[in-house]
C-alpha positions, 0 to 999 in steps of 0.5 A: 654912699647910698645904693643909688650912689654906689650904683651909679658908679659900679655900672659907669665903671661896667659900661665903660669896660664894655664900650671900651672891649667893643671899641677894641674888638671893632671889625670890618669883615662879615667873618669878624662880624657873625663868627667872631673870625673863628679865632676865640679860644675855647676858655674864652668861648666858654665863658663867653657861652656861660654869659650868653647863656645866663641870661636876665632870666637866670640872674635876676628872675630864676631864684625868684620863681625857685622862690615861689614855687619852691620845689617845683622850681626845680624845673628851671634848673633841671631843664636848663642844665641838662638842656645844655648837656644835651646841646655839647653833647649831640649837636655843638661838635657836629654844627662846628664841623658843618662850619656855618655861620648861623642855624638857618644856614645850616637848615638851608644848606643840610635840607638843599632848600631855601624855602627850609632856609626861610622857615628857619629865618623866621624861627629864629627871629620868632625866638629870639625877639621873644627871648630878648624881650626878657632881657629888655625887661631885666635891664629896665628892673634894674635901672629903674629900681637902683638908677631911680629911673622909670622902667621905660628909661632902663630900657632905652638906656640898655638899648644905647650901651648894646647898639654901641658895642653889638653894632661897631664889633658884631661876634668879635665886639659880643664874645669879649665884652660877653667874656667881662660880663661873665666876671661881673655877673658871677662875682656879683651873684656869688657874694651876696649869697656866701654872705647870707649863708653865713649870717642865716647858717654860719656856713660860708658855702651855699650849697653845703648850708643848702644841703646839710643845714637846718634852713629848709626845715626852718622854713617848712617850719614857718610855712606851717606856722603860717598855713603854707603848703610846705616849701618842699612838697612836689606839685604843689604849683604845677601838675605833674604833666605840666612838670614833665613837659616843661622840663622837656620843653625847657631842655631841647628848648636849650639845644636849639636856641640860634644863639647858642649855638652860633657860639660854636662856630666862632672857634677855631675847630671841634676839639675846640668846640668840645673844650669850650662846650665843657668849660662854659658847663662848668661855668654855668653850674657854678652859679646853677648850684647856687641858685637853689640856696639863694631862693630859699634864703630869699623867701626866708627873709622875705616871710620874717623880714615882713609877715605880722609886721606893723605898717611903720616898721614896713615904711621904715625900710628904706628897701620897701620903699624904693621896691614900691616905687617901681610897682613891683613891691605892693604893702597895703593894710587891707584890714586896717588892724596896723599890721601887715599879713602875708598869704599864699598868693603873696608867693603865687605867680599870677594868681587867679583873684576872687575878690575876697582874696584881693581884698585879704592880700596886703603884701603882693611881691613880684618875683622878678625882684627877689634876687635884687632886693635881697641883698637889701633885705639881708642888710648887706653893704651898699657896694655889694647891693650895687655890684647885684644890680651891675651883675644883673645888667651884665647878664641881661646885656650879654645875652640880649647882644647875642640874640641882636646878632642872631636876628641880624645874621638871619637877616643880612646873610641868610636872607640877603646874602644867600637869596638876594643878593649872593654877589653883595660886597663885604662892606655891602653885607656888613653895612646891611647886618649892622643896620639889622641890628639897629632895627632888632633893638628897637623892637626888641626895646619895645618888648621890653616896654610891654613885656607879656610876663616875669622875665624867666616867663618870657624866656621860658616861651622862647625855649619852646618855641625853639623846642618846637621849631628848631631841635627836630630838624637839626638832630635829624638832619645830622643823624637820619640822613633820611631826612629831607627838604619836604619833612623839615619844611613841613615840621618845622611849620607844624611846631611853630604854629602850634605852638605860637597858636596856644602860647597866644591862645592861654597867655593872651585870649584867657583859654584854659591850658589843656590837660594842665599844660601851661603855655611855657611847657607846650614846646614840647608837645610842638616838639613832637608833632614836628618830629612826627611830621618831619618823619613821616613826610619825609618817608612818603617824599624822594630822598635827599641827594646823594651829596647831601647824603654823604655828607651827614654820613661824614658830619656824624664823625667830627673828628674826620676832617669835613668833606667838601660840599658841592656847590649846588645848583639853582636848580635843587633849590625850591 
């Protein structure tokens, strides 16, 4: 059978499952609806976590930047592991044990404010509409490449099969389906690159042949042949500041994203909380070691597989002909010499162009189709092109699911119920959060259509965004009982809009980054502002009550059972 065919029947086959897990894990309560009735076990949670967490960016679009960037892609890798380290170590024990449903919840009630609470709302949806609107455009890359569709119709497709199951089973639906899809996406980006490191290295194991073969220095070998900056040389792409803060960003970007982090409420107690923290790390890092040896394989095949290459023998390939089609893949024969010449912009992300270098480029490849053309360009069998593309839905489905819910939940219970309306039904409120999610997903679909980058770039926003808005509030509100409504209001609102004004500022009115720092590693300077202006309002503003006080004083030891907060009044509430 051809890819197309093949394609077609692994993803029906995935769909199916999925809608099958979200038909069985339907609810009807608000518990089973935003935290999965705190019942999933931390095994499960785990590599529901790992789903959530890989997301489009990390399948499809992480080796593809690797790729370009060479080693100073290593920011992808180093800021997202060690982003999550950070968020199991200091923060999922101690949200567990505050036992809420959502971060605005916890903002709200930590900071005795509804106006905090209402900040944190916005935050969140700022970030995960960003967020998802990679995953929408992952979904579209896929279908419209493997399913012969248009970009925009993979969109629309992938919005249908997330409505189903995020819809009918919220949390609970989520964390199953999230559990198959780890299966799916892992198998899927494993295969293909034992496959490849056995066939360019005769070692079956990436990141050994990564680590203790010849293929870096072979491709460094190629790079000066071709006039290449070596695909190992430091800041070659990035300055070193740019290097730093996006790192930075990237981690704490990590431990606040609402997503994520809601993960922790949905198991039964801490030490749950821990164990799934340390299974889905394990999880995660099995395909994060991988990463770095698929993109170097990748850019490997792609330079031999195409530069000095006459135009027919391009054509032949069925795989740049259908890469083509989606306007992702551009060949051309500029010079009209028959044969085809790769350039350093070829691998470059969003070159600045002269005409002369326009003129002179002949092969262009976006980065977002590395990991799903590969498998194509190494020659590899039909079914196990297929199972990448289904691997790379998995991916983008799992995580866009999650983010719908955080944008309903912020929505449905820390708006409407919690200010609106407190004495809403159970149905009332669950009938409000589904409705939520449809409204998500549309807008969410049309971010997809008209995405502002590669994916991993839209993603990378998203981490700064919640660097800048959510990190500081939450690691003071849990270790510097200090910390008030005043200041987290304050820094909050300082993060967000500076970082919002110069992410629009370079990505959107042309202005040129700052010092070298690009828009994706801004959060961090965000970050700091907000921490500075949480701390310093809240010293010059009255303490927190002495409720609230006593309870971050017992929210810093979660094996201690919580202590029970006092109701409080309509009158501390600003």
């Amino acid at each position: 059978m051809s890819v197309e065919a093949w394609t077609t029947v692994v993803v029906i086959i995935s769909f199916i499952v999925y809608i099958y897990i979200g038909w069985q894990s339907r609810v009807r309560d608000t518990e089973g609806f935003f935290v999965a009735d705190r019942g999933v076990p931390s095994l499960a949670n785990g590599a529901a976590t790992a789903a959530d967490w890989m997301s489009a960016a990390s399948f499809i679009s992480m080796a593809g930047l690797i790729s370009f960037l060479g080693y100073d892609g290593s920011i992808y890798l180093i800021g997202w592991t060690g982003g999550y380290v950070l968020l199991a170590l200091l923060l999922a024990p101690y949200l567990r044990k505050f036992g809420k449903y959502t971060v605005p919840d916890f903002v709200g009630d930590r900071y005795y404010s509804n106006v905090a609470r209402t900040v944190a709302v916005i935050a969140a949806i700022f970030v995960s509409l960003t967020y998802v609107a990679g995953q929408m455009r992952g979904v579209g890359l896929v279908f419209s490449r493997f399913l012969q569709v248009t970009i925009d119709q993979g969109v629309i497709i992938g919005m249908v099969i997330v409505a189903f199951f995020a819809i009918l089973g919220g949390m609970k639906g989520i964390t199953w389906t999230q559990v198959a899809q780890y299966g799916v996406l892992i198998v899927a980006y494993l295969i293909p690159a034992i496959a490849i490191s056995t066939i360019l290295t005769g070692n079956p194991i990436p990141q050994l042949s990564f680590s203790f073969s010849n293929i870096v220095e072979r491709l460094n070998g190629i790079h000066q042949d071709l006039g290449f900056v070596p695909y190992t040389q430091p800041f070659a792409n990035k300055s070193m500041l740019d290097v730093l803060f996006f790192t930075i960003a990237l981690m704490v970007g990590t431990a606040g994203l609402p997503h994520i982090i809601v993960r922790f409420y949905t198991v039964p107690d801490v030490k749950a909380a821990r164990w799934s923290a340390g299974w889905a790390l394990l999880f995660i890092a099995i395909l994060y070691t991988t990463a770095p040896a698929l993109a170097t394989f990748a850019r490997y095949n792609l330079i031999t597989n195409l530069n000095n290459q006459t135009v027919e023998q391009v054509q032949q390939l069925d795989w740049t002909k259908k890469w083509q089609e989606t306007k992702l893949l551009a060949v051309e024969d500029k010079n009209n010499n028959r044969t085809l010449e790769l350039t350093a912009k070829s691998f470059q992300l969003n070159p600045k162009k002269t005409p002369e270098q326009v003129a002179k480029n002949e092969i262009t490849i976006d980065p977002d189709i590395v990991v799903l053309a590969t498998p194509e360009v190494a020659k590899l069998p039909a079914w196990l092109i297929a199972l990448v593309a289904a691997g790379g839905l998995a991916a983008a489905l799992s995580t866009a699911s999650g983010l719908l819910l955080v944008i309903s939940s912020s929505i449905a219970h820390d708006v409407y119920y919690r200010m609106i309306d407190p004495h809403a039904s159970e149905a009332k409120r669950l009938f409000v959060g589904r409705i939520m999610v449809g409204i998500a997903i549309a807008i969410a679909g049309y971010f997809g259509i008209n995405p502002p980058g590669f994916v991993a770039e839209v993603v990378a926003l998203a981490f700064g965004l919640a660097a800048s808005s959510f990190f500081p509030v939450i690691i003071l509100g849990i270790f510097d009982k200090r910390a008030n409504r005043e200041g987290a209001i304050a820094g909050m609102i300082v993060g967000l809009l500076i970082t919002s004004a110069y992410i629009i500022a370079v990505k959107f009115a042309g202005m040129t980054p700052w010092f070298g720092i690009s828009a994706e590693g801004f959060g961090t300077v965000g970050m700091i502002f907000n921490f500075i202006v949480t701390l310093v309002v809240s010293r010059l503003t009255p303490p927190p009550p002495a409720e609230i006080q006593m309870l971050v004083d017992d929210l810093r030891n979660p094996e201690h059972a919580p202590l029970a907060l006092a109701d409080i009044g309509e009158e501390q509430l600003d």
